[in-house]
N, C-alpha and C positions, 0 to 999 in steps of 0.2 A: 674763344672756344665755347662760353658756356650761350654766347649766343647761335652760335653754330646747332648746337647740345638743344637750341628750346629752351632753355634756360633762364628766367631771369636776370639781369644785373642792373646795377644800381649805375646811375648815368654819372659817365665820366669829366665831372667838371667843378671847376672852385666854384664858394659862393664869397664876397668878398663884401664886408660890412665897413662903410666907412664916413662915418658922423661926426660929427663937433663936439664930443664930451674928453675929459679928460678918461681914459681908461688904463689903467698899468697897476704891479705893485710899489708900492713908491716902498724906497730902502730904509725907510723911520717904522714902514711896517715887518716887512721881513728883511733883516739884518746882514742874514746868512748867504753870497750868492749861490752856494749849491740850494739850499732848500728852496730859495726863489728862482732856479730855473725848473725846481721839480714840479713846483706848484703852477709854472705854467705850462708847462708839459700836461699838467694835470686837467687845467684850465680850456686849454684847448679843444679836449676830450668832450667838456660838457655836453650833454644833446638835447635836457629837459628839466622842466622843474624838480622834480625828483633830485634830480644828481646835483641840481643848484644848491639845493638844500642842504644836502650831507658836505659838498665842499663849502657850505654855510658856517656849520654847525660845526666842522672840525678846523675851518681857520681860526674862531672865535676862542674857541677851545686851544689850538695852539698859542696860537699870536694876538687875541685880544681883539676887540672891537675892530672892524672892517673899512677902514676910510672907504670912501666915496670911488674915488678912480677904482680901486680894486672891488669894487662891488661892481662896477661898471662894466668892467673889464668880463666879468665874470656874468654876467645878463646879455651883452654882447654875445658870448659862445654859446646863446640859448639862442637866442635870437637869428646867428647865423645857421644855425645845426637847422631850425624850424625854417629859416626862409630856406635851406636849401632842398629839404624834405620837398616841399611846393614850388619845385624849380625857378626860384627866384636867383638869380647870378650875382647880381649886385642891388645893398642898397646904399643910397650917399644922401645924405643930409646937409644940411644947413640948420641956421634958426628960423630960414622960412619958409621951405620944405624938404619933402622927403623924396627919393625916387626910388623904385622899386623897378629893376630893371630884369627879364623875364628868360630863360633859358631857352634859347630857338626850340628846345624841344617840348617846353611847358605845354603841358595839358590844360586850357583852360574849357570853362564851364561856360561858354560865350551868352548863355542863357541868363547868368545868377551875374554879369555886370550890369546891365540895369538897374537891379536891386541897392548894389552897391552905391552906385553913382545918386540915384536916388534917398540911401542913408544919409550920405556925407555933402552931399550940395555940390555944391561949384568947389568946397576943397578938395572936391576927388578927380582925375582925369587919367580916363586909358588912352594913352598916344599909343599909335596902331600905324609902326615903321616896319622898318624889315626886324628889328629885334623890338618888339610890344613893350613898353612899361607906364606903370601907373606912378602920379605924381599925386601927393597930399600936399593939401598946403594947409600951415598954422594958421594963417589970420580967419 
């Protein structure tokens, strides 16, 4: 309707992050399973450093120092909120790269990959299939 309307709307699709780090609350941290489904209810929600910060600041504050996986866990839901803002659909990792794979509707900038590719060397590549994605690579 609200495209009907002229309207903008926010484009209809997951972004799904999926890398080789531990990410969870592990049960030595939150104890309680209600409170650890609320806090990933919460968690989920994240969209930016800002709100990283406060759900920082008040787990510390509840439950003490932040193991690793739940830190993780919680940079992940920044990370996907951002690559989905820039129509990024998926990214998947390994230890020896990354791929960033591109929303058939992503708007890119075909001007400023040059630059890119340029920054990063030979560990950067736009593969340009029917769905476009960039690959990083560690070495």
């Amino acid at each position: 309707v609200d495209n009907i309307k002229g309207l903008s709307t926010s484009e209809d699709f997951e972004t799904v992050v999926d890398i080789d780090v531990d990410a969870f609350m592990p049960s030595t941290y939150i104890r309680s399973e209600h409170h650890k489904l609320d806090i990933y209810k919460r968690v989920a929600t994240i969209s930016n450093d800002n709100e990283l910060s406060d759900m920082t600041d008040e787990l510390i504050d509840r439950f003490g120092e932040i193991p690793k996986p739940a830190m993780n866990l919680m940079k992940i839901a920044v990370l996907k909120a951002k690559a989905h803002s820039v129509y990024i659909q998926e990214i998947k990792g390994n230890r020896n790269e990354v791929k960033f794979k591109l929303n058939p509707n992503a708007k890119l900038n075909v001007l400023g990959i040059p630059d890119i590719v340029n920054k990063y060397g030979s560990k950067f590549r736009l593969i340009n299939s029917e769905v476009p994605y960039f690959i990083y690579y560690y070495f």
